[in-house]
N, C-alpha and C positions, 0 to 999 in steps of 0.2 A: 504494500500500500504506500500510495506516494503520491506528492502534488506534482505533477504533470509538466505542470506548468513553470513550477518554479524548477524542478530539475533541469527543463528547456532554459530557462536562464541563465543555469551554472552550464551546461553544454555551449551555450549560445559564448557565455564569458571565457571562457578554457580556449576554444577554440578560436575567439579574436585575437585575446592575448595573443596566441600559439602563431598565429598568422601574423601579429604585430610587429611581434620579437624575433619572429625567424629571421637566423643574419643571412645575407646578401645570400642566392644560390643556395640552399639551409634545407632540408626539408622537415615534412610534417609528419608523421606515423598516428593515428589513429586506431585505437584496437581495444574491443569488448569483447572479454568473456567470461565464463562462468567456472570457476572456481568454487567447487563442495556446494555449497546453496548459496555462493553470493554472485554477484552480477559488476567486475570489474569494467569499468571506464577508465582509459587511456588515452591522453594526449601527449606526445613529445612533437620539440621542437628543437633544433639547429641553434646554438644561441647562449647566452650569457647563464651561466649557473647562478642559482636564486637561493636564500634564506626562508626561512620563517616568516619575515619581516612581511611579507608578502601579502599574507594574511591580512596584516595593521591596516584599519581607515587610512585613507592619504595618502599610503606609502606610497613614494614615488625614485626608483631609482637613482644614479646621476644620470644614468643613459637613456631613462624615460621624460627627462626634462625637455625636452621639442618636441614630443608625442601625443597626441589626441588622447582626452580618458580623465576622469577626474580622482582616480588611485582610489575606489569603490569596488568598482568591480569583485574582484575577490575576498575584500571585505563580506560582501554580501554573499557569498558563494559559500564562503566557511559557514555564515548564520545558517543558508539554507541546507548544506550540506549537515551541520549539526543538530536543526530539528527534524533531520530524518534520521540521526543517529548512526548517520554515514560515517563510515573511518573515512579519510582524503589526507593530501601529503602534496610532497614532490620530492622526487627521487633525482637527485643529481645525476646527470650520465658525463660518460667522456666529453663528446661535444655538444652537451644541449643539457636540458631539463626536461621532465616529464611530471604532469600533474595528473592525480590518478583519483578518485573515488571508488568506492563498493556499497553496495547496496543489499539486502537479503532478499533473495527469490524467493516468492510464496505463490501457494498455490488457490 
């Protein structure tokens, strides 16, 4: 069980960002699956490795300083992802970052 709606907004955000911050030539990997009874989302992107910080209202890197967005975005993604009692993250990779959620399949 889940709002629909607002999960479309944290997909909708993951994958702006993701498209945003790709560096130059970068690409993007997208990938869902299911894991024992949970339901993995995955985004990676090409591009500058991220903190926690991410997360914070406002946060705005130095490199997102000439960039469209009011550093919201994933403010609001963490809330939403939290009142679904989503685990979510990002995983640093070699060359990029991956922002990831899980969700519980039901039936």
């Amino acid at each position: 069980m889940a709002d629909q709606n607002r999960l479309r907004q944290v997909l909708h955000n993951f994958m702006g960002n993701a498209k945003k911050f790709v560096s130059k030539n970068g690409n993007i990997h997208i990938e869902v699956s299911i894991l024992e009874s949970l339901m993995q989302f995955s985004i990676y992107n090409d591009g500058p490795h991220l903190t926690d910080d991410v997360w914070i209202k406002f946060h705005r890197d130095k490199s997102e300083i000439n960039r469209n967005g009011s550093g919201l975005g994933l403010a609001i993604s963490a809330q939403i992802l939290s009142m679904h009692k989503s685990e979510y993250g990002i995983h640093n990779k070699e060359n990029g970052a991956e922002f990831y959620f899980m969700l519980p399949i039901t039936e």
